[in-house]
Each structure stands twice: as structure tokens, then as C-alpha cells.
mmJSON file of the N, C-alpha and C atoms, coordinates in Angstrom:
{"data_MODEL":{"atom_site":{
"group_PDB":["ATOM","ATOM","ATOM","ATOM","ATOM","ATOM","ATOM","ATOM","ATOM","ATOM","ATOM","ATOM","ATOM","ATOM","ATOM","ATOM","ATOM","ATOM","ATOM","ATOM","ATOM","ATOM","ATOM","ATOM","ATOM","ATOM","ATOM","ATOM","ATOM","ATOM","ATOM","ATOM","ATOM","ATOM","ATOM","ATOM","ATOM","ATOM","ATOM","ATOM","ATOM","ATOM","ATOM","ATOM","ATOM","ATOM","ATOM","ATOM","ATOM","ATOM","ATOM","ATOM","ATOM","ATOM","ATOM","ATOM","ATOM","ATOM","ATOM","ATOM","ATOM","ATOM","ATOM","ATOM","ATOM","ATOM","ATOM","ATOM","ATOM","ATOM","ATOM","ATOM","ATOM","ATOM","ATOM","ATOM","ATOM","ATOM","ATOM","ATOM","ATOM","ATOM","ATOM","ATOM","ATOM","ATOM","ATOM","ATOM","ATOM","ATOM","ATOM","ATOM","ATOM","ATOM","ATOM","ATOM","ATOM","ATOM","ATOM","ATOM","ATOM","ATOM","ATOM","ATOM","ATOM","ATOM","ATOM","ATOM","ATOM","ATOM","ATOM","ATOM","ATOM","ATOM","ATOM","ATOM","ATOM","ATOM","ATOM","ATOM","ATOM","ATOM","ATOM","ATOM","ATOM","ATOM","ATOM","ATOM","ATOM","ATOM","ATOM","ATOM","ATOM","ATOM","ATOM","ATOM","ATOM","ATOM","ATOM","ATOM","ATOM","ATOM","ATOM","ATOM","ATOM","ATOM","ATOM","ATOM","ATOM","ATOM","ATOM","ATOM","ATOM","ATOM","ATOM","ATOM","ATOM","ATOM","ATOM","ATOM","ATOM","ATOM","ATOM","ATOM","ATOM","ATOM","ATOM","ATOM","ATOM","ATOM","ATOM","ATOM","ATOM","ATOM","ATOM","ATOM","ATOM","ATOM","ATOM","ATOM","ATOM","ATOM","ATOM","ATOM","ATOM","ATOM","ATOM","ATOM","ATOM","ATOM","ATOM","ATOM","ATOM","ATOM","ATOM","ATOM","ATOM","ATOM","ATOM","ATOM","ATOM","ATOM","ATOM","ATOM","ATOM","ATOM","ATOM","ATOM","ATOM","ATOM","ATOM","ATOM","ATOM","ATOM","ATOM","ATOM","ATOM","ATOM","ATOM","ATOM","ATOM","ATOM"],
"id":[1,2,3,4,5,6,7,8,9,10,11,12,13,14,15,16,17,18,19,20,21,22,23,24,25,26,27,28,29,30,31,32,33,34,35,36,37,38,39,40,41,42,43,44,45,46,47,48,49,50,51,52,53,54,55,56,57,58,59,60,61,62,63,64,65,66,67,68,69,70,71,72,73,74,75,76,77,78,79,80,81,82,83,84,85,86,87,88,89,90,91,92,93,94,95,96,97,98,99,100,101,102,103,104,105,106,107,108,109,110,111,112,113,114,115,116,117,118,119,120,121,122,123,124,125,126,127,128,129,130,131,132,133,134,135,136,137,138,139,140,141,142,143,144,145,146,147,148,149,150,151,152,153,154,155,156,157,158,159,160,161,162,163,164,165,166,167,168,169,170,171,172,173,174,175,176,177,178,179,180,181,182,183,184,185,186,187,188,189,190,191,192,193,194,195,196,197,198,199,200,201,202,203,204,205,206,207,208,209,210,211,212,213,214,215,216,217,218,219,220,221,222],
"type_symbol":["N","C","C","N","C","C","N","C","C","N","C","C","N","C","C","N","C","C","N","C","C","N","C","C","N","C","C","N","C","C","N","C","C","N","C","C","N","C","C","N","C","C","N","C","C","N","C","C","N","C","C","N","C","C","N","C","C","N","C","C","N","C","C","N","C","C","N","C","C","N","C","C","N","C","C","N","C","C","N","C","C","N","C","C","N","C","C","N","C","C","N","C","C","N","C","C","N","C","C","N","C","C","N","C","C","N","C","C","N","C","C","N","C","C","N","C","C","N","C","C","N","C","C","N","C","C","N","C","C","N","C","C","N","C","C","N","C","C","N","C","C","N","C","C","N","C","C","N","C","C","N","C","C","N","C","C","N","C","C","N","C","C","N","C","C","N","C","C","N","C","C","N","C","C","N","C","C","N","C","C","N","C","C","N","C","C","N","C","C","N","C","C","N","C","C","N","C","C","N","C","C","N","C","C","N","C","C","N","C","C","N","C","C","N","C","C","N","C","C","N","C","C"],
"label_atom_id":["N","CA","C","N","CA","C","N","CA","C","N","CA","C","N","CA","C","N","CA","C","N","CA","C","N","CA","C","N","CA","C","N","CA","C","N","CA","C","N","CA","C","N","CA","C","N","CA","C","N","CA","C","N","CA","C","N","CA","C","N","CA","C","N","CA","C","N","CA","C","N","CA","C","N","CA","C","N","CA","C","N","CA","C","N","CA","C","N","CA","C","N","CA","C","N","CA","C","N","CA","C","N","CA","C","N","CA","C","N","CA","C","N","CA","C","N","CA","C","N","CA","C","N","CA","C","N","CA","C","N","CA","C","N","CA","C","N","CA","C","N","CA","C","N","CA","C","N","CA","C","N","CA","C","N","CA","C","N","CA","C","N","CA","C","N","CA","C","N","CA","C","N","CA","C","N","CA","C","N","CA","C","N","CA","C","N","CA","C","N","CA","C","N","CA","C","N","CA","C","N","CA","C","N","CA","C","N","CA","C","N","CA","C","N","CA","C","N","CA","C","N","CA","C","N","CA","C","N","CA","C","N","CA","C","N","CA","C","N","CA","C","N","CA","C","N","CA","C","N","CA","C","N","CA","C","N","CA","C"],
"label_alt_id":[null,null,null,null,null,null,null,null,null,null,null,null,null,null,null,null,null,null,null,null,null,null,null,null,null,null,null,null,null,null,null,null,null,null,null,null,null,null,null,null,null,null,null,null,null,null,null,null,null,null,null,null,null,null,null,null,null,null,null,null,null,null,null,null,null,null,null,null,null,null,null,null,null,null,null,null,null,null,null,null,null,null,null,null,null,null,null,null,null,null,null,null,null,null,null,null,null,null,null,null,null,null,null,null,null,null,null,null,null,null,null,null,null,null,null,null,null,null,null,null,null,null,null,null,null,null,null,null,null,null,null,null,null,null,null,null,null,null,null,null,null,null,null,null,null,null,null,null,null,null,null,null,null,null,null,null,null,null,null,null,null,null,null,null,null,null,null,null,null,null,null,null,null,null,null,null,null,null,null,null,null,null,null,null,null,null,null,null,null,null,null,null,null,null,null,null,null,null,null,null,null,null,null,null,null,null,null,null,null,null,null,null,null,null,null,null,null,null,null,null,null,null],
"label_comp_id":["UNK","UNK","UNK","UNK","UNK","UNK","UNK","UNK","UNK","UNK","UNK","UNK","UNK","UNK","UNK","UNK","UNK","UNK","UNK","UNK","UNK","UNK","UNK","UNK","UNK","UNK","UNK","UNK","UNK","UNK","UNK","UNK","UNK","UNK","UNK","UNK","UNK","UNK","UNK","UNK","UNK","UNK","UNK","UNK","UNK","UNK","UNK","UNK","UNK","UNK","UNK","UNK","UNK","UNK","UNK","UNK","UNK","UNK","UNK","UNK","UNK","UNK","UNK","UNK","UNK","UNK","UNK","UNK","UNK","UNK","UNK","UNK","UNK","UNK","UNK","UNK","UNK","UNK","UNK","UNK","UNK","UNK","UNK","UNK","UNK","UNK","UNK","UNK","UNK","UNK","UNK","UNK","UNK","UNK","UNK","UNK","UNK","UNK","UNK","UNK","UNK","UNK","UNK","UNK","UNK","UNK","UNK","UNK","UNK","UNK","UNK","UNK","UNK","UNK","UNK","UNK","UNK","UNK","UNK","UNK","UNK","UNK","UNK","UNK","UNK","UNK","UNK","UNK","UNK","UNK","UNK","UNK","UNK","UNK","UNK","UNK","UNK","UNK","UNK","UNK","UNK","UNK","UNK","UNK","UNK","UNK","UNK","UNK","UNK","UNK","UNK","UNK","UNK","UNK","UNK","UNK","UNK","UNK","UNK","UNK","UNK","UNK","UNK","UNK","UNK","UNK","UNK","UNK","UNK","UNK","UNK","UNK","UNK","UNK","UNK","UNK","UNK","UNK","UNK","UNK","UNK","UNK","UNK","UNK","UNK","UNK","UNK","UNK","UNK","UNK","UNK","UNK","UNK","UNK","UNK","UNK","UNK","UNK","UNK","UNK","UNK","UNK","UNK","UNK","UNK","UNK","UNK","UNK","UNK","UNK","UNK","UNK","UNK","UNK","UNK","UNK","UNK","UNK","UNK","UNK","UNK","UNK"],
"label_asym_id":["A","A","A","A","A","A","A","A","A","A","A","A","A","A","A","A","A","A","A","A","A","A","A","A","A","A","A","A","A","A","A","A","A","A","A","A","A","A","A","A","A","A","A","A","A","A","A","A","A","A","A","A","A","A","A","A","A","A","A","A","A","A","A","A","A","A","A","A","A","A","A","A","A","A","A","A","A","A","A","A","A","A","A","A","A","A","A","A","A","A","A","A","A","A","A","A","A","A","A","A","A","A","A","A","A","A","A","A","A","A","A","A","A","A","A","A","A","A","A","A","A","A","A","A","A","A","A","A","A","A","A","A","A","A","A","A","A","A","A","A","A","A","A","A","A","A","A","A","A","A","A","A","A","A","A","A","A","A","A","A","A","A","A","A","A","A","A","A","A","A","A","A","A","A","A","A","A","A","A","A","A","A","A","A","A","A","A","A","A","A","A","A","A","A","A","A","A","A","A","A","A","A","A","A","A","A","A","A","A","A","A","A","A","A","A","A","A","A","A","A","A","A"],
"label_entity_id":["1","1","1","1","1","1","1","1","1","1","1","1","1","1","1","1","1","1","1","1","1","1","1","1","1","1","1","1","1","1","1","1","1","1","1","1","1","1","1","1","1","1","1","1","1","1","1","1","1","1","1","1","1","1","1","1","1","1","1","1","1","1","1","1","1","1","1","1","1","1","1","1","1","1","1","1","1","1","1","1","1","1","1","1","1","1","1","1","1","1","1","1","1","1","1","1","1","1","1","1","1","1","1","1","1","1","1","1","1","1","1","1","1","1","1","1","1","1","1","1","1","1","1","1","1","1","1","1","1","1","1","1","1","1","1","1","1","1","1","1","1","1","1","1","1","1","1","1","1","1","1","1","1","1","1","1","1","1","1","1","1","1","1","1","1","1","1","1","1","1","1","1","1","1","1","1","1","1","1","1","1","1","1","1","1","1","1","1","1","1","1","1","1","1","1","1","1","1","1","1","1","1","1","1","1","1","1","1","1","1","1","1","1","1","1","1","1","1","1","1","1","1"],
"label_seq_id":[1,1,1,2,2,2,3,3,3,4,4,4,5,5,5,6,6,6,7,7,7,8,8,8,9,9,9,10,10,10,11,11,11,12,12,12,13,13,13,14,14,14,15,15,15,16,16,16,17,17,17,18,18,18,19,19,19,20,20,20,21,21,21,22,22,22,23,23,23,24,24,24,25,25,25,26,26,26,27,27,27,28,28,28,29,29,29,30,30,30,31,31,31,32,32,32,33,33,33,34,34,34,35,35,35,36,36,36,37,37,37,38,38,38,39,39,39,40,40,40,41,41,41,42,42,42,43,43,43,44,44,44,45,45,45,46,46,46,47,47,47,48,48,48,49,49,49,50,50,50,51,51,51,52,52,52,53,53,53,54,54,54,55,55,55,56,56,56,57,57,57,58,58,58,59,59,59,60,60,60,61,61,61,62,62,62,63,63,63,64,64,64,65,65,65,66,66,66,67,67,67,68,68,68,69,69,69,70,70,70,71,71,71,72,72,72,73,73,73,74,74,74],
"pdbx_PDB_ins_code":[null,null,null,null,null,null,null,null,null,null,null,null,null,null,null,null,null,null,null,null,null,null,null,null,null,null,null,null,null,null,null,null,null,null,null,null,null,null,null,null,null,null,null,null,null,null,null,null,null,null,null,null,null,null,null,null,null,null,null,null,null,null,null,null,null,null,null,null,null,null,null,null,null,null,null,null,null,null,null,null,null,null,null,null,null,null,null,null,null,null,null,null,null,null,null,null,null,null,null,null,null,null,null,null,null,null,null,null,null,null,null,null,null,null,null,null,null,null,null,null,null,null,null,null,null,null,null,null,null,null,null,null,null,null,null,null,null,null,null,null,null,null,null,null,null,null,null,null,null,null,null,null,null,null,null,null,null,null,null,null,null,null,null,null,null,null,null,null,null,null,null,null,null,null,null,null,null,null,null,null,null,null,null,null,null,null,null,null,null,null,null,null,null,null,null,null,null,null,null,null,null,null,null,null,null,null,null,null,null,null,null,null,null,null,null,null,null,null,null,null,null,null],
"Cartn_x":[137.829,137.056,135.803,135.03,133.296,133.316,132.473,132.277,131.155,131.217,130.334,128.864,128.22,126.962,126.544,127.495,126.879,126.999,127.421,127.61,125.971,125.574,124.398,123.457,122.19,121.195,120.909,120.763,120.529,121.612,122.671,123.64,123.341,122.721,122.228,122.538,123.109,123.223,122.505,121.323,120.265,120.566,120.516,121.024,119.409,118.96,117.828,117.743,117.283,117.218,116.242,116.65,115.506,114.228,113.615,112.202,111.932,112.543,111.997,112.196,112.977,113.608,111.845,111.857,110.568,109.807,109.281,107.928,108.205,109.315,109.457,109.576,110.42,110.012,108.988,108.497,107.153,107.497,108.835,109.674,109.541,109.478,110.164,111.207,111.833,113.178,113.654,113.168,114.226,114.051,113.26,113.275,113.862,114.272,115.477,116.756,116.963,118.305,118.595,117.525,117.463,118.341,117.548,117.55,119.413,119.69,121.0,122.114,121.703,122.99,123.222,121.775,121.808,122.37,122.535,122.989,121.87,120.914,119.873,119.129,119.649,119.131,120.99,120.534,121.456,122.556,123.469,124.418,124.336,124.22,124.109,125.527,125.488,127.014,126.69,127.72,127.914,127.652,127.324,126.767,127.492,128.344,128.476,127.336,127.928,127.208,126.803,127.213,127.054,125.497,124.91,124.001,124.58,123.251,123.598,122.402,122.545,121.526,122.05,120.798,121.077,120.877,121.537,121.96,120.622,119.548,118.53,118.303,119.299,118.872,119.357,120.323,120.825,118.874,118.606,117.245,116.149,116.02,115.181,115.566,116.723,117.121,117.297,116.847,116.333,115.091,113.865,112.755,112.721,113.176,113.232,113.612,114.435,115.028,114.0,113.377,111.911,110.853,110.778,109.751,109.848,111.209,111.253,111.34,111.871,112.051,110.401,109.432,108.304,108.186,107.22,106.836,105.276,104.749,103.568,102.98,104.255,104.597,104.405,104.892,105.39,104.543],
"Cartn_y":[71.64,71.473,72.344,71.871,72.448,73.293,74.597,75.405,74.246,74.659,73.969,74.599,75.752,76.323,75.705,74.685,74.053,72.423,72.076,70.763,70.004,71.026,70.564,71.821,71.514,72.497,72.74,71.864,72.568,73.623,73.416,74.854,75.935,76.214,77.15,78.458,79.632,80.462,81.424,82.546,83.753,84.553,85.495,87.047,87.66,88.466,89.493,90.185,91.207,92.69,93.033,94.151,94.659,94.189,94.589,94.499,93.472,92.572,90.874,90.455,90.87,90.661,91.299,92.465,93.275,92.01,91.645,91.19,89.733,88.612,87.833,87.858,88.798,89.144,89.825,90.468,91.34,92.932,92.804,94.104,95.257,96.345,97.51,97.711,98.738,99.6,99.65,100.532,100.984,100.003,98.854,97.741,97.252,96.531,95.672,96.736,97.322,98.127,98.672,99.371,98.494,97.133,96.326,95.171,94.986,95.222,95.09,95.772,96.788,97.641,96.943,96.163,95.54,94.184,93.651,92.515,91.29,91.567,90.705,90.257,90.988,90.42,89.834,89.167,88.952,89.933,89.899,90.974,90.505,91.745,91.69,91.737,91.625,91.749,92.61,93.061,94.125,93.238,93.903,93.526,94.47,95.861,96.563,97.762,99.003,100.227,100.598,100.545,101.059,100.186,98.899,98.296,97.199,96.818,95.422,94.44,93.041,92.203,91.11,90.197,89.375,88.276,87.671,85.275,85.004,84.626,83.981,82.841,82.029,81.104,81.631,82.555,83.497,83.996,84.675,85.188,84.077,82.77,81.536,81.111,81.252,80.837,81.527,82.609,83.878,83.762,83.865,83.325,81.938,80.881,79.829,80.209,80.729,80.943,82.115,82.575,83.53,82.487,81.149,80.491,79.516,79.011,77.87,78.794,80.091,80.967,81.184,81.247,81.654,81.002,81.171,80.186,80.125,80.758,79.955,78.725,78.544,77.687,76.162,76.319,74.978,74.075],
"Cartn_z":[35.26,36.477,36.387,36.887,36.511,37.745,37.631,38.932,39.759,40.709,41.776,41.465,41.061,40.3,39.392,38.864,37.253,37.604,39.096,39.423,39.645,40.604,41.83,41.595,40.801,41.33,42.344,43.608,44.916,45.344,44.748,45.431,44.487,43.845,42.98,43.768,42.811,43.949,43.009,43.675,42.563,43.802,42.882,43.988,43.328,44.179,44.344,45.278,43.786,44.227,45.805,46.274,47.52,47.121,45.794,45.751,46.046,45.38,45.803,47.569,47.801,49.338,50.435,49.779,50.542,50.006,49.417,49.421,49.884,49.863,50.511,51.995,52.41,53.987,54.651,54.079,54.294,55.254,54.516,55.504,54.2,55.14,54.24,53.888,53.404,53.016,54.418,54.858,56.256,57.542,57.135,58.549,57.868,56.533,55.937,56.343,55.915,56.627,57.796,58.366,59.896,61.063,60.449,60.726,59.927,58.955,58.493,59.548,59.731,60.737,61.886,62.409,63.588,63.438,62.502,62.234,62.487,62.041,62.458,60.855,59.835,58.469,57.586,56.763,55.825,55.017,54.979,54.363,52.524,52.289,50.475,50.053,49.026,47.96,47.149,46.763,45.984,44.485,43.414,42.214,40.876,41.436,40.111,40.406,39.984,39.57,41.06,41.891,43.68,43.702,43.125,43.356,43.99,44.831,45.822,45.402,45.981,45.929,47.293,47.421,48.216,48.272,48.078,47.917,48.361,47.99,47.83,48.86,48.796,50.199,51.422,51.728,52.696,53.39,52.73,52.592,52.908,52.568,52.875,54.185,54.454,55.936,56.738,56.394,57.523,57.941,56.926,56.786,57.357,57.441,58.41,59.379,60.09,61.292,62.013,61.254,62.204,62.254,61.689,61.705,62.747,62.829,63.732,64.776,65.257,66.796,67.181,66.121,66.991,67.598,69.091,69.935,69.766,69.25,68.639,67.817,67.164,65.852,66.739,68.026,68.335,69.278],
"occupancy":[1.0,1.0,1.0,1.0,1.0,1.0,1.0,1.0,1.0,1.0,1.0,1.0,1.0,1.0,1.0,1.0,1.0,1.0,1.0,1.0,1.0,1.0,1.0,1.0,1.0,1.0,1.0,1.0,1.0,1.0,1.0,1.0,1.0,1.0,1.0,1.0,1.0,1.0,1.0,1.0,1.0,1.0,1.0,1.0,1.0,1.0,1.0,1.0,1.0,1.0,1.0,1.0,1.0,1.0,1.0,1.0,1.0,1.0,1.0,1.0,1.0,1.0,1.0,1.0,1.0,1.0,1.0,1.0,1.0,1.0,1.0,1.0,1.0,1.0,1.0,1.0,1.0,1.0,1.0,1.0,1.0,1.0,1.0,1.0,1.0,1.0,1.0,1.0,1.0,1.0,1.0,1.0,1.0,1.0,1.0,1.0,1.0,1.0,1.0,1.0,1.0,1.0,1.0,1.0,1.0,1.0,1.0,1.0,1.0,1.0,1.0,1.0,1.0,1.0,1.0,1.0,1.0,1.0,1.0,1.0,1.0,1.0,1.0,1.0,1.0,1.0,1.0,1.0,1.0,1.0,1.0,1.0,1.0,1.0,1.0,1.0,1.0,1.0,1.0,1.0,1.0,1.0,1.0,1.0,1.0,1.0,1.0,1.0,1.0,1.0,1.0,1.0,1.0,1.0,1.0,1.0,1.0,1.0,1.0,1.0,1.0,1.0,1.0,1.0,1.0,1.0,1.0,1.0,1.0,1.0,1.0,1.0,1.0,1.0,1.0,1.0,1.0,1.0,1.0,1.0,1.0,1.0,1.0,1.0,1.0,1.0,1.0,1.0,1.0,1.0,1.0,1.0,1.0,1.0,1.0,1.0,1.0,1.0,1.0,1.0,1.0,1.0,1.0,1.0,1.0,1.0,1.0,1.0,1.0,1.0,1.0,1.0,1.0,1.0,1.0,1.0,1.0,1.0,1.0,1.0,1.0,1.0],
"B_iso_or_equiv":[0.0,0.0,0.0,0.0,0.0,0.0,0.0,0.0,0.0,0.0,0.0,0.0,0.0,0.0,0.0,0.0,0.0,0.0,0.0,0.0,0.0,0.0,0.0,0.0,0.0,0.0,0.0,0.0,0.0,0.0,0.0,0.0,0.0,0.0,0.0,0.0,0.0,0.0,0.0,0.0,0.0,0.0,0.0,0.0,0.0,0.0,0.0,0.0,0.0,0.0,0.0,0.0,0.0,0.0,0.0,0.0,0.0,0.0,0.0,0.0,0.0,0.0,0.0,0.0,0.0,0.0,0.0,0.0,0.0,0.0,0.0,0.0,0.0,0.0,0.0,0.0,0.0,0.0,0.0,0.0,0.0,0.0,0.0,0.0,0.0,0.0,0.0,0.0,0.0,0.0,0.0,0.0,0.0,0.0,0.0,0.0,0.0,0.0,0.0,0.0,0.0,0.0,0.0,0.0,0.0,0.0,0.0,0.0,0.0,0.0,0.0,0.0,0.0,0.0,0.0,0.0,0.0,0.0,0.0,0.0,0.0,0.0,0.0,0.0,0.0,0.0,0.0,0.0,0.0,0.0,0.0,0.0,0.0,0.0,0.0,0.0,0.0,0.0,0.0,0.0,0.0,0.0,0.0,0.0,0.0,0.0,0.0,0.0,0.0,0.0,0.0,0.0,0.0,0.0,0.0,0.0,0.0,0.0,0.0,0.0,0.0,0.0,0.0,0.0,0.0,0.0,0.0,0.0,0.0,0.0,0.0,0.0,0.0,0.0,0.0,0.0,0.0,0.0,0.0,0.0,0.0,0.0,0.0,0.0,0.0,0.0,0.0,0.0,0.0,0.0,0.0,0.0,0.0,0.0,0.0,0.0,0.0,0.0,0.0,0.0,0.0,0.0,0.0,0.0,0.0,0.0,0.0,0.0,0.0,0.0,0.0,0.0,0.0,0.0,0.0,0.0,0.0,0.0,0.0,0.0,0.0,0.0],
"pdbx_formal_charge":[null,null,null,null,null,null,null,null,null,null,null,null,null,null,null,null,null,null,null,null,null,null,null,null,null,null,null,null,null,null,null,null,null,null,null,null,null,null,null,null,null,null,null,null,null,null,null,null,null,null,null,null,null,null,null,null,null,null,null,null,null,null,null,null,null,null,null,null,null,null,null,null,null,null,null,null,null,null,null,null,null,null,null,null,null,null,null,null,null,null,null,null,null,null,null,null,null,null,null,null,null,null,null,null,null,null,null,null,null,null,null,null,null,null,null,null,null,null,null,null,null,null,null,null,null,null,null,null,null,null,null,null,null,null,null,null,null,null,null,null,null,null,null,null,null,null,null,null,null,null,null,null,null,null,null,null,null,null,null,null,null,null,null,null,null,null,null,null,null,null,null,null,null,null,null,null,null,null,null,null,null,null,null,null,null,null,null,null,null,null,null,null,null,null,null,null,null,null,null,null,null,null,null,null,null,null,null,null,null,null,null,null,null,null,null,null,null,null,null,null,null,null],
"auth_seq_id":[1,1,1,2,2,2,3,3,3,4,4,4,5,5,5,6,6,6,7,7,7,8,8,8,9,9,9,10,10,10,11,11,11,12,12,12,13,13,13,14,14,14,15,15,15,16,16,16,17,17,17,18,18,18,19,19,19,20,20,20,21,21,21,22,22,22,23,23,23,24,24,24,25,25,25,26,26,26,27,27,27,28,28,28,29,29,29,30,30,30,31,31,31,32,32,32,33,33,33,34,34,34,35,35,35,36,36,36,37,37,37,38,38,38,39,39,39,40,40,40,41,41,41,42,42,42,43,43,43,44,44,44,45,45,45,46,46,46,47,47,47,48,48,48,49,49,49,50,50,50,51,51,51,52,52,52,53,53,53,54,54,54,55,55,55,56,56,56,57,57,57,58,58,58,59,59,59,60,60,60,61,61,61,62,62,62,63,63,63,64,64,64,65,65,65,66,66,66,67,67,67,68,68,68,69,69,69,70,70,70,71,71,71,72,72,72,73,73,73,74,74,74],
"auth_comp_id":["UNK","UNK","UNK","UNK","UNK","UNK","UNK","UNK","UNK","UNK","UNK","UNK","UNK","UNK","UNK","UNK","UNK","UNK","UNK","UNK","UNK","UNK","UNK","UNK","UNK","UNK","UNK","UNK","UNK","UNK","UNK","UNK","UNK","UNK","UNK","UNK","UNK","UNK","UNK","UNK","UNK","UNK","UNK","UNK","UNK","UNK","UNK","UNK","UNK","UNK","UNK","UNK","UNK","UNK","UNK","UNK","UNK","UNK","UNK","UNK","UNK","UNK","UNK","UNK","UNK","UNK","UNK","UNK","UNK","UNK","UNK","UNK","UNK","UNK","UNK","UNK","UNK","UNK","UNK","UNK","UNK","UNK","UNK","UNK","UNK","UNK","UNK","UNK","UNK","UNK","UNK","UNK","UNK","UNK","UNK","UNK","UNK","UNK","UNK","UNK","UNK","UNK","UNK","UNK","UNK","UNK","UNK","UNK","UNK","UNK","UNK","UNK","UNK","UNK","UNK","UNK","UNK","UNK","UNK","UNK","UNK","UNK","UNK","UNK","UNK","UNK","UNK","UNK","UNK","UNK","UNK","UNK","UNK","UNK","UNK","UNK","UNK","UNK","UNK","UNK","UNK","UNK","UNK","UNK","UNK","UNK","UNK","UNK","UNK","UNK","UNK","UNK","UNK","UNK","UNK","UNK","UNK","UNK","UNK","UNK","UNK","UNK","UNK","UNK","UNK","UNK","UNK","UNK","UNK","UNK","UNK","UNK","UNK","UNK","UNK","UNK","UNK","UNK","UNK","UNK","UNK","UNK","UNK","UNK","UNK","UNK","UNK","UNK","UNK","UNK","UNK","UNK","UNK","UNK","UNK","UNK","UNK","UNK","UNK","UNK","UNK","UNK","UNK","UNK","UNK","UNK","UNK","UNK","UNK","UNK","UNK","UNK","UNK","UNK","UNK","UNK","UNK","UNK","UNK","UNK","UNK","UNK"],
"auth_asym_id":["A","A","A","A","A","A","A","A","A","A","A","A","A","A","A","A","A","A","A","A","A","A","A","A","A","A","A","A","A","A","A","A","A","A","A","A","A","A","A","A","A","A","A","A","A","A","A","A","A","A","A","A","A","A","A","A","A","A","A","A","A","A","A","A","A","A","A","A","A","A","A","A","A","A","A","A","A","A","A","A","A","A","A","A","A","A","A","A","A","A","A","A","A","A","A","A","A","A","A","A","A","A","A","A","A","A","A","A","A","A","A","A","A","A","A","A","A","A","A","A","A","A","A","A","A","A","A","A","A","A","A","A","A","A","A","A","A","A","A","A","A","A","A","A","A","A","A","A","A","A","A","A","A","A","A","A","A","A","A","A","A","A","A","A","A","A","A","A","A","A","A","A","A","A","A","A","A","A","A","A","A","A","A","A","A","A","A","A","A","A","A","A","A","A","A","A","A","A","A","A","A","A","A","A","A","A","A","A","A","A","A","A","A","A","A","A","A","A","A","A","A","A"],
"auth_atom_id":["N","CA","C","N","CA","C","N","CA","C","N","CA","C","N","CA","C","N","CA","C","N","CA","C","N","CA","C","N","CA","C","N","CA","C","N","CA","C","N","CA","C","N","CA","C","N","CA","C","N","CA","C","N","CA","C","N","CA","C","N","CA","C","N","CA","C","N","CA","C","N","CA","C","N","CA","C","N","CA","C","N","CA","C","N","CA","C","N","CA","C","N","CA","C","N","CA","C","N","CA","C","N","CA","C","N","CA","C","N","CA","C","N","CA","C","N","CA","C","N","CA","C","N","CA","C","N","CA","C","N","CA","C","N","CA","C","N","CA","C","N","CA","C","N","CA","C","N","CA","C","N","CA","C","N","CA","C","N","CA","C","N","CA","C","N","CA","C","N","CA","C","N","CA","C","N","CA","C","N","CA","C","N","CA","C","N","CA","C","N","CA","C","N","CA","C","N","CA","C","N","CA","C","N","CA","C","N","CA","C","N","CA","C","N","CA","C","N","CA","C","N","CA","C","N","CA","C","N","CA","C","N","CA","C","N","CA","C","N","CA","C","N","CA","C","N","CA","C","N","CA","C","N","CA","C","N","CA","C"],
"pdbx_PDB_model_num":[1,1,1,1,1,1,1,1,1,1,1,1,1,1,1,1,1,1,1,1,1,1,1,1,1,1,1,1,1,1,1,1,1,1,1,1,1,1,1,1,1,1,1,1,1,1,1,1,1,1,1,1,1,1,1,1,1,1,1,1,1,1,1,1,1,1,1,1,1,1,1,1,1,1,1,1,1,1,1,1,1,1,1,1,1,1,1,1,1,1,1,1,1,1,1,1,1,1,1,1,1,1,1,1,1,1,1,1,1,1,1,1,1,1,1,1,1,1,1,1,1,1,1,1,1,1,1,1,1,1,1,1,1,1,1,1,1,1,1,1,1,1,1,1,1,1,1,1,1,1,1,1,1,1,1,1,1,1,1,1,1,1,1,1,1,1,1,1,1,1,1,1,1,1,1,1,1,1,1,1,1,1,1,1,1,1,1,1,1,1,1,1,1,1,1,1,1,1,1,1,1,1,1,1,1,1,1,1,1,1,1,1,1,1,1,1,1,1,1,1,1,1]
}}}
């Protein structure tokens, strides 16, 4: 049986690091963790070596979900 990662490129799953996360959200260090305690950003996974990262479309659909809430947008 094939994993479901090697079935369907759209379920593709890429974990990235903070740095990438900062510059896709346009957040810092302590407003991404921030925003984490509050439960208002995406929860990371653990990766090995007390390092974390975070599911990539987790992160795109955060970034959508601040886009469709503005009310300017609409």
C-alpha cells in the first residue's frame, strides 16, 4: 500500500522552518509565538533535536483565513 504523500501531489505535506514562516507571514519571532500561546497561529511539530517546523499548508490557510476575514478585501 502506497503512503498517501506519494499518491496525490496536492496532499503534499513540507514542514518549514520559523525563518520561512517569518517571511511568509510577515510576523516576527515573538508575534509568531505570541500568536501561538494564544491559539491564533498554527501549532508546529516537533522534528528531532528540541527543533520544530510547521506543515506548510497549515501556514497557507492561515494566510487565507486573514485574507478572506479582512473587511476591506470585500
Amino acid at each position: 500500500m502506497m503512503n498517501q504523500f506519494h499518491e496525490n501531489p496536492a496532499t503534499k505535506h513540507r514542514l518549514i522552518r520559523l525563518r520561512e514562516v517569518r517571511m511568509r507571514v510577515g510576523l516576527g519571532t515573538s508575534t509568531v509565538y505570541r500568536y501561538l500561546a494564544e491559539g491564533k497561529f498554527p501549532r508546529p511539530v516537533q522534528i528531532g533535536g528540541g527543533r520544530v517546523a510547521w506543515v506548510e499548508r497549515d501556514i497557507d490557510a492561515w494566510i487565507a483565513d486573514r485574507i478572506e476575514a479582512d473587511p476591506s478585501r470585500t
